[in-house]
Every structure is written in C-alpha cells, then in structure tokens.
N, C-alpha and C positions, 0 to 999 in steps of 0.2 A: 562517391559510392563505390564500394569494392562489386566483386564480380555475381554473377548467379549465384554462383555456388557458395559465394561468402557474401550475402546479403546481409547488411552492420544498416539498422535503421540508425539515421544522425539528424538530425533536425538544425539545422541553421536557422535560429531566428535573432529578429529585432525585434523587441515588443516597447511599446512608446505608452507605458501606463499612466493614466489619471483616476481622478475618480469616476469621468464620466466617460470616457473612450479609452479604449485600447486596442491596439493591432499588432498581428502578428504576421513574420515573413516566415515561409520557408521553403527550401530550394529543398528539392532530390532529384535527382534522372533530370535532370537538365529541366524540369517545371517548377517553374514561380508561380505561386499561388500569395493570396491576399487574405487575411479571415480578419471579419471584423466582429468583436463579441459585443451584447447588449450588457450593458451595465448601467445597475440601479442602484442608487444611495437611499437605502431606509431612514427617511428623517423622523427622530424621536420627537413626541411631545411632550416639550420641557414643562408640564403641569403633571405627567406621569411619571416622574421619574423621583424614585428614591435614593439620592446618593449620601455614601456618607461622606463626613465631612473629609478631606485632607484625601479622597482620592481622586483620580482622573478618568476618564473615560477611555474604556478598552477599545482598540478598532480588529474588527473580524472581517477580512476579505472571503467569501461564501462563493464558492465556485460550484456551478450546477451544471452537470454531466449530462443527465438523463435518469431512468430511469420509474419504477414502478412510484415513488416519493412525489414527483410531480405532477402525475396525471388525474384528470379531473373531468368527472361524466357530463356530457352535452349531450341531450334529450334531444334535441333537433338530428344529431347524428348516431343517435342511440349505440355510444362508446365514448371510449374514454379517450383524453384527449391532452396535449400539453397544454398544462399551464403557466398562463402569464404572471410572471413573479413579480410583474408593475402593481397588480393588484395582491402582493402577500400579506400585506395589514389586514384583508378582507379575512381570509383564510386563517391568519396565527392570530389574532390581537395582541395576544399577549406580549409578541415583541415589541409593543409599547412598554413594557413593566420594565423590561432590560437593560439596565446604563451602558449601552453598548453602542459605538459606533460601526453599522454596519453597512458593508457595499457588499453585491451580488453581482459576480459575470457569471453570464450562460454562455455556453461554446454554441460556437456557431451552425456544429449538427450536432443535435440533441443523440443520444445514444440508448439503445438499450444494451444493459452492459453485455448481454452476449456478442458484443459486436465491439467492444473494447479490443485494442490493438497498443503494440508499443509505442506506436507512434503519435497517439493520445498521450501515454505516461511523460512522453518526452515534452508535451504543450502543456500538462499542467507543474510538468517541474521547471519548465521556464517560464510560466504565468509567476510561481512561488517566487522564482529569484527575481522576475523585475519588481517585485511587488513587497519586497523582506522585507526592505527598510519602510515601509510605509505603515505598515500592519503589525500589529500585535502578535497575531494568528491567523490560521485558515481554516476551513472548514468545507469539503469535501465532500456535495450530493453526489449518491451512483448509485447505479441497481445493485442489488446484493448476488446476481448469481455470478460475478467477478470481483464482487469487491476486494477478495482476501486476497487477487492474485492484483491488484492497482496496490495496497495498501503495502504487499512486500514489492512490487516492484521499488513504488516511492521511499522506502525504508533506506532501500542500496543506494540510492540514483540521490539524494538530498543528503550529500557528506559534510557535516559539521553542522548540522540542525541545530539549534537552541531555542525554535519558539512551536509551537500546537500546530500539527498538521491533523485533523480528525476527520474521518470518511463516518458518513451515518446514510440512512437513508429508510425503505418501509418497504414491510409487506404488504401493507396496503395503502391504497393513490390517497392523495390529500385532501380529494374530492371525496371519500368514505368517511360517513358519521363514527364509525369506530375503529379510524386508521392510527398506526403507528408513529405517523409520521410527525404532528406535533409535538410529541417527548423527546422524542428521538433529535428533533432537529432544536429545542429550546435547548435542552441538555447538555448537546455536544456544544451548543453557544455557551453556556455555559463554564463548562470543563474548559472550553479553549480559551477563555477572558479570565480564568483559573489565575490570581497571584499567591505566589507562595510567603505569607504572612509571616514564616515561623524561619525562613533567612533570615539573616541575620548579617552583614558586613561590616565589622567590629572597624573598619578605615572609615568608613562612610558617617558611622556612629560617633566616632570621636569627632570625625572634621565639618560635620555637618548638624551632627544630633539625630538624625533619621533612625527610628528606631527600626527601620525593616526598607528590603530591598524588592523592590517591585519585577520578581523575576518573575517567569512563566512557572507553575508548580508543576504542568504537565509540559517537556520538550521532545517529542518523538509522535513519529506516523500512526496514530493509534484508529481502531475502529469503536465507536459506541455505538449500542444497539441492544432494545432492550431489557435497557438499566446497568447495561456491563461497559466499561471501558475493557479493551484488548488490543495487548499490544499488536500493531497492526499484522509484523510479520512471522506472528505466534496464533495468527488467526487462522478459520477453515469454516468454512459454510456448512451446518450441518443440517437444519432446519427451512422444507419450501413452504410448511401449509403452516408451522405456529409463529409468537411472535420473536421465538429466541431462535434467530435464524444464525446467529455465531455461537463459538465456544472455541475457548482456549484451553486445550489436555493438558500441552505442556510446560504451561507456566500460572502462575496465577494470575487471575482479575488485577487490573490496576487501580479500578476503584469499582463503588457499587453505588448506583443512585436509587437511595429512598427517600425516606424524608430528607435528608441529606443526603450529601455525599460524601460518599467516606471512602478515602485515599491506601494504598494500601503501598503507603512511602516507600519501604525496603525495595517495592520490586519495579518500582517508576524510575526511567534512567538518569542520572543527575542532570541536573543544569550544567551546562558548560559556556561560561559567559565571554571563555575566549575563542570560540571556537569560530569560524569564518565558514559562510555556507561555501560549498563547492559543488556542483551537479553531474553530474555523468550521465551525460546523454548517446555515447554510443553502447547501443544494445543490438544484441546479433541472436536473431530470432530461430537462427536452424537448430533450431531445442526438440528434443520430443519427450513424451511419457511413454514408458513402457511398463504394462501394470499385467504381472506375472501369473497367470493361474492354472492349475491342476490340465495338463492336457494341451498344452500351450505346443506349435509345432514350429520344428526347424523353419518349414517355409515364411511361415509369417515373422518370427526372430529376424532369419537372413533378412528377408525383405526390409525391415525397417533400418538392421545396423547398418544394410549397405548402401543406404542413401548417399549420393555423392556430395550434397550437402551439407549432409550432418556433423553437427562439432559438440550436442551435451545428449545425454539424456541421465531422465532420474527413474533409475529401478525399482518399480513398488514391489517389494518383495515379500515376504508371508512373515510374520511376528517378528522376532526379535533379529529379520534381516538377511532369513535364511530363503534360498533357491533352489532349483535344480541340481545336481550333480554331473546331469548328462555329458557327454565329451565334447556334443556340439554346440551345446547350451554357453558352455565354460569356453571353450575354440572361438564362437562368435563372439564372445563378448571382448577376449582377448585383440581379436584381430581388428576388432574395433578401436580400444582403446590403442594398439598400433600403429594404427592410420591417424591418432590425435584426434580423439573423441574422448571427452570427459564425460564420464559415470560416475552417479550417484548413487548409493544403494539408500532410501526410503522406506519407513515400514508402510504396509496399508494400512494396521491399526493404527484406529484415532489417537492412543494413548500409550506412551512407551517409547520407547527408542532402540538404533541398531545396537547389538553391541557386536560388530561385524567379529569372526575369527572364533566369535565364543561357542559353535558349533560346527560339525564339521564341514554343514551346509553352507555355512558362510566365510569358515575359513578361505574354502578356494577363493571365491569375489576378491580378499584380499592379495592374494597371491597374485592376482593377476592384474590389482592395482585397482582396484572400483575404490571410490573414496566412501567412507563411511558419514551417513548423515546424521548419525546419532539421532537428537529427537527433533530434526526440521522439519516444516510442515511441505506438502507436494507443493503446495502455492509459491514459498520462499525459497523451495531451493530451483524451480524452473524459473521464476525470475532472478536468482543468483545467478544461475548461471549465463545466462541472457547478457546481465553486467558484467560477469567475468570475463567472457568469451567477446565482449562489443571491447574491451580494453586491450587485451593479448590474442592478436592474429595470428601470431606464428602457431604452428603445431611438431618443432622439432624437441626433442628431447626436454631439454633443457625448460621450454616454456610450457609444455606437456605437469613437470613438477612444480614450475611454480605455481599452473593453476589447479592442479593436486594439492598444495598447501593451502593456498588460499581458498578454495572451497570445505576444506576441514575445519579451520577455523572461523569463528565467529567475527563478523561483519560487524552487523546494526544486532547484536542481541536476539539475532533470529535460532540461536540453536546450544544449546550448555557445552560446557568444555568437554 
C-alpha cells in the first residue's frame, strides 16, 4: 500500500472457484482476512426444458451484491429482510423454463449499494477472472442507487472482455406482488446466454460445416432495467420512485425487451474472440466531484483543491462546459492542476456534451489544461479516473500529459471522439 496521502486500493487475492465453494484472500495494511461466499447451483428440471435441437446449454455465473432486489417482508419482524436465494425456485419459477446453467454466489456482506466501495469492484473483478473460463457469462445483482457508478467502474477494470457482464436489479424487493424484480432478472439471463446466430465464420463453415458460431451477441458491462439494455458506462440513475430508474442521453439503447428482443446491432460493441481478459485492480480513490453553481465561494473551492490528497476531480460545470471567469476561480483551479491533479470538465446536463473553448467561459478551463469530457457521464469519468490515477503514480510533467491524453480519449466506449 502507498502512503495516506496516495491511498491506491489493490486487493491481492487467490480465489479457488468451484461450483460449490469459493474463497477469497486478501491482504491490505498488513490484515489477512478470509471471505467465504455461499454458492448455489440452480438445478433445472430436465421435464421443463425446451431445447432445441444442435444446441448446448448456456452457464450464467449470478453474483448477488445486495440490495433493494433481494429483500423480502417477514411479518414476525414486520420489515423486510434478505433473502435466501437457496429457496429462489420458490420466488422466480420461471427459471425452470430457462435452458440455462445457472450458479449463484452471495458476497459474504450483503450491501446496500450506498455503501459500495472500490474495493467491492476490485472482488467482483476477481470473482469474473477466476470464473471466465467456466462461464458463459455474468450477471450482476446491486442496488440501483450506485449501480451506474459499479457498472463504469467494471467497464475500465475488465480489459479485453468478450463475454456478458449484466448488472440488473429493482425498485422493488422480490418479496412485493408487483416488483420489478422478476423481468428484470429473467431478462438480463436472458440477454447474457444471448448467441449471436447471424456470425458467421466462413474457416469454421468450410472445415466443419457449422453453419454459425456460437459467440456471445452481447460482450460488454452493460446495465438492464426496465426493458432497456445500457451500456453500462453510458449509464446514470435518473429515476427513485418509477420503474425506469436508468437512461442513457448519450448513446442509444442496445436493445429493447418486448415481446422480443430487439438488438440495436450497430451500437453493440463487437465481439472480439482474440482478445485475453486482463483486470486492473489498482484504483486510487482520492477523486472528488466538484459541481459548480451560481454563488459558489472561494473558501469552499480553496478548501477542496487543496486537499493534500487529492490527485482527480471532475468539474460539473453549467451546459456546454462553461464556468466562472473569476481570477480566483481560474488561479485555483490552475494551481491545482500544478501540484498534479487531473481535471475534468463534465456537463451537469443529462444530455449533450462539453465542447470545452467554444465560449469564452470555457475557453480559459482549456488554457489552463482541464481535460474536456466531451459527453462522459459524472459516473464514468470518477471511476476513470480512479483507474487512471491507481496505474500512473507519478505526478511530474511528463506523467501529468499522459494521463491528460488518456483521459480525453475513449477507453471502453464510455464517451465519442
């Protein structure tokens, strides 16, 4: 571990995956701890199942977080309460209809997501990597009032993905007669056991006759939730009390679930069948938001840039990216990025992007080196920058522009050219 002031979460583990145990190690601050997760194999009843012919049975590994999705009322303690996912045949039936192979780990402390931490994102991207070669896909219970910030963390942190990673989850517990939660979680099993039909590998075709390649149709972090696939790090929480608690401004839907599902191919990211998973687990959490408004005072500016800490923050600034003028406004923000702090300039409208320089509000920001986020969402670019800043410790000149460069450009598809 590095010092106070450069706090780099890193998780050291071994995970020893089966279908029926799994544990995990990890070392920080000189404390070894033990987590043993509960894991359940949904056994299908082969009298229920519709297959067709000449295919195989998909396996979906189902990791359960926490959240509003799992909980279920007990009259004896008049609240709600977690639920036992031993008994989830009781609760879905349906995932008898399924031709799916599916296993379910619960983390060892249940979460409500306001209480998600990086050092969560870093145990479920090493659950992913012990678990790639066994699984088809994943699928991703969490509360929704962090979802969008797990779903772009996982975005950066899972480099060279090629199979479904899906986060879903409900606004209301599983234990409500008119919850969310059943669609929502059939669905994203669904999407993530997704074969793209319409590959085609013209090697394969000749030397075998196989007239299609059983790739994944969907290979990226995405979130579904209320009939919408979104890409995960193009998401934001807009909705607490209906059922369309996401939306994506600036990009489109990836699919739409009605009576089908209907794929909205061009903007799904390709399969890439050579690509080798790799995980980036150091993330350096001394991030902040700074969200700009009318009357906003030196003291409280000062106070935040001069955290001794501090190495990013992202500027929500007013429409198309524009701020202040002030001299001290513009001076603090400078002496910041000085001292090797990365800035972000972010719109707060839901919809649109910076075009940093194009007024003369924004011009200065650029002059003095703030990176333009174009149309990233506040979710994707505090956990970019989290992954930036956990890779490149230095802050002399030199490593100051490369992660200037690297945060202008596009990653995982989280923001347009």
């Amino acid at each position: 571990m590095h010092n106070a002031e450069e706090q780099v979460y890193s998780l050291s583990m071994q995970i020893t995956a089966t279908i029926l145990h799994s544990t995990a190690d990890k070392i920080e601050s000189s404390h070894f701890w033990r987590m043993n997760y509960k894991t359940v194999h949904l056994q299908q009843r082969a009298n229920t199942l519709i297959q067709t012919p000449g295919t195989d049975q998909r396996s979906v590994l189902v990791i359960y977080t926490g959240g509003t999705f799992g909980m279920v009322y007990d009259p004896q303690a008049d609240q709600l309460i977690p639920f036992d996912f031993e008994r989830v045949f009781e609760r879905l039936p349906e995932l008898h209809r399924l031709n799916l192979n599916i296993t379910l780990i619960t983390l060892a402390v249940i979460l409500d997501s306001s209480n998600m931490k990086p050092a969560v994102w870093i145990e479920l991207a090493h659950l992913i990597e012990a678990n790639y070669e066994q699984y088809d896909s994943f699928v991703i219970l969490h509360g929704t009032d962090t979802m969008a910030y797990t779903a772009s963390a996982l975005s950066f942190m899972l480099e060279g993905l090629n199979k479904p990673v899906l986060l879903t989850g409900a606004q209301l517990p599983i234990g409500v007669p008119r919850t969310d939660a059943r669609e929502n979680f059939i669905t994203a099993l669904e999407i993530a056991a997704e074969v793209d039909t319409a590959a085609v590998d013209a090697a394969n075709v000749e030397m075998t006759g196989l007239s299609t390649v059983r790739q994944p149709l969907v290979s990226e972090v995405c979130i579904y939730f209320n009939s919408l696939l979104l890409r995960g790090n193009r998401s934001t929480k807009q909705e607490s009390v209906q059922f369309n608690a996401f939306s994506s401004e600036n990009y489109p839907h990836l699919a739409t679930a009605g009576v089908s599902i209907d794929y909205n191919r061009p903007y799904i990211r390709p399969y890439q069948p050579d690509q080798t998973l790799r995980i980036r687990t150091e993330l350096n959490p001394n991030v902040t938001i700074l969200k700009l408004f009318p009357g906003i005072t030196q003291p409280v500016v000062e106070s935040i840039l001069e955290s001794p800490a501090l190495r990013g923050v992202v500027l929500e600034t007013f429409g198309a990216g524009n701020a202040p003028t002030d001299g001290w406004f513009l001076e603090a923000l400078k002496r910041a990025i000085d001292r090797g702090i990365l800035i972000i300039n972010v719109s707060q409208c839901e919809g649109g992007r910076v075009t940093q320089g194009r007024y003369q509000t924004s011009k200065y920001l650029e002059q003095i080196g703030v990176v333009s986020g174009a149309d990233i969402t506040t979710e994707a670019a505090i956990t970019k920058l989290m992954v930036l800043l956990g890779q490149e410790l230095d802050r002399d000149p030199a490593a100051m522009s490369r992660l200037q460069k690297r945060l202008a450009q596009p990653m995982m598809g989280e923001m347009s050219e």
